[in-house]
N, C-alpha and C positions, 0 to 999 in steps of 0.2 A: 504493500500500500504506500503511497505516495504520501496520504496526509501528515503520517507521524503522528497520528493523536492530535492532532490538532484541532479543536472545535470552530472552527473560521466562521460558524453562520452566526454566533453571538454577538458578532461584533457591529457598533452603529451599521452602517451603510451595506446591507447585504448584497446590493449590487456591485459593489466594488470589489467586495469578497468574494462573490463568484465568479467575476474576473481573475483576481488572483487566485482561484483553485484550479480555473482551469489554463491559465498560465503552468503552472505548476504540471495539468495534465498533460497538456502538450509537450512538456519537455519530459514526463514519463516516456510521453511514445514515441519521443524521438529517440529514444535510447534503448527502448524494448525492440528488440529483435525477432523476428517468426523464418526461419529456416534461411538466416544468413541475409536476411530483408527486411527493411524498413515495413515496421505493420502497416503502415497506411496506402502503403500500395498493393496491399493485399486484400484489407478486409475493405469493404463499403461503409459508406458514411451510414448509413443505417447498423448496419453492423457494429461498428464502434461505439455509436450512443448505444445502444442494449446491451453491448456485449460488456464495456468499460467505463461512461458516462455515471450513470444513471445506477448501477448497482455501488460505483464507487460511494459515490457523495451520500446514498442511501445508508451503507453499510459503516459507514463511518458518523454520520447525521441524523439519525431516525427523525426523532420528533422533528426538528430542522426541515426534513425533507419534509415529513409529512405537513406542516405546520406551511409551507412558501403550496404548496399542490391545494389545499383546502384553500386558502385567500386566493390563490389567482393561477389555476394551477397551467392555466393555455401560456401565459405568460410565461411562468416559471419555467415550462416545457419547452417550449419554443427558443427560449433563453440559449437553452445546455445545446438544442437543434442546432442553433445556428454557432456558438463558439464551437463545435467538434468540427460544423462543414469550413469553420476557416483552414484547417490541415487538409483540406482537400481543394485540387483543381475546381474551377469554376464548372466545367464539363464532369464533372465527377459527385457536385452537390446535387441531394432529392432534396425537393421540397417537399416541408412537413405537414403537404393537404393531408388531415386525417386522422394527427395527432391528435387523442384526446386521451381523457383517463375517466374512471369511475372510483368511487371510493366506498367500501363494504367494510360492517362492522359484524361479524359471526356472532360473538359475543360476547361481553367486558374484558377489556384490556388487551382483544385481539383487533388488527386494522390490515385489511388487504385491501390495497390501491392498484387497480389493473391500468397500465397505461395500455391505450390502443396505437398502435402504428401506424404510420403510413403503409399501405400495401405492398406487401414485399413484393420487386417486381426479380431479384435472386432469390437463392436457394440459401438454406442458413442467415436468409433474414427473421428479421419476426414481427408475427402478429399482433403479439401481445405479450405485457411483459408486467408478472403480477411480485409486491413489495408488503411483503408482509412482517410487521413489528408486534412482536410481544414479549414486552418490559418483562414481564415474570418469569422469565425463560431463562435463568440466573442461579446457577449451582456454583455459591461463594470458593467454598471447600475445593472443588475438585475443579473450581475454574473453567470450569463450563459454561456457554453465553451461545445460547442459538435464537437471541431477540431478534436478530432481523435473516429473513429469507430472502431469498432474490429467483423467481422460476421466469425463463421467457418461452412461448410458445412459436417454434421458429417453422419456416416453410423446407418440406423435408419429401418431396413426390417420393412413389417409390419405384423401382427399376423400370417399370414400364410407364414411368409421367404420371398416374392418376396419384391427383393431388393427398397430400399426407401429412400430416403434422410429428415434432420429436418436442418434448421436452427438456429444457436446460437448465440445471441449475449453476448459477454465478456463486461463486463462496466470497465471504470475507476477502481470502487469498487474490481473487482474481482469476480462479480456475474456474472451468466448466465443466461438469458431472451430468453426464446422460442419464435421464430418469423415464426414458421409456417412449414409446407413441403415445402423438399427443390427441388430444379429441378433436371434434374440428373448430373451426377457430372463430368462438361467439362468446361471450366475454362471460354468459352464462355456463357454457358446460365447462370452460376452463377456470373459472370458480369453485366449479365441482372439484376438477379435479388438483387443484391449490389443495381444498380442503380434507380431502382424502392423504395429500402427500405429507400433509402437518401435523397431523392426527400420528398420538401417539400410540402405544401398544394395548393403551386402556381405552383408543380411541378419543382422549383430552386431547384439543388444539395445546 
């Protein structure tokens, strides 16, 4: 992670501070490497906000994040959109027709916010990408902390092109963790299945 623990949304002027985060992002990816290459001429500008954007600032910020998405969340979204497309060619930015998000409460102290995508027009883009925080998810002792999730619903055909969906989970780390086919991509059945993936062995979120 980049931030180093740093809480950067506290501070007066959140606009200024989100410039400087993703200052700061940009010079992560300028030095992060994918198979001897610069990532950005690898992955797509969609790709990078859901892949790195948007689980980062999350994963590091919960309430922050959640707290800029409930006041003006097209805004806020739009914001992180357009700093990621500046490390990209002008020929190489999407425009974010389509971004939007929804915000679901299951029940006390849990919060999943599905951001909707623009439509992936690649493969390993995504749909949809759901941001789930829960404060109590905190085992002092053994140092255990899985308060924030991060699942995207990315476009995945299979061999023969009919359209398909995969599941991804973003970690803390920055890794990606394949968590199976995904449902099809409506902001409802991947709710469902958020909710199944969180549920623990007793079935508690």
């Amino acid at each position: 992670m980049f931030f180093r623990g740093q809480n950067l949304f506290v501070l007066y002027n959140p606009q200024a501070i989100l410039v400087y985060i993703f200052d700061l992002f940009t010079l992560y990816l300028s030095r992060k490497r994918y198979n001897g290459r610069d990532m950005i001429s690898v992955r797509s500008h969609p790709v990078v906000f859901f892949e790195d954007a948007l689980p980062s600032v999350f994963h590091q910020s919960p309430v922050q994040f959640l707290y800029y998405l409930e006041r003006d969340g097209n805004k806020f979204l739009n914001f992180y959109w357009e700093q990621v497309a500046k490390n990209f060619a002008e020929s190489d930015r999407v425009d974010p027709y389509g971004l939007n998000y929804v915000i679901r409460l299951p029940q006390k102290d849990v919060t999943i916010a599905m951001v909707i995508m623009p439509a992936p027009q690649n493969n390993g883009e995504a749909h949809l990408e759901a941001f789930v925080y829960r404060p109590r998810r905190v085992t002092p002792i053994l140092r255990i902390n899985d308060m924030t999730g991060v699942f995207a619903l990315v476009k995945a055909p299979d061999i023969s092109g009919n359209p398909k969906t995969r599941i991804i989970e973003r970690t803390r780390k920055g890794e990606s963790i394949e968590r199976g086919e995904g449902p099809p991509p409506t902001t409802d059945e991947f709710y469902r299945v958020v909710i199944e993936l969180i549920k623990d062995s007793s079935g508690n979120l």
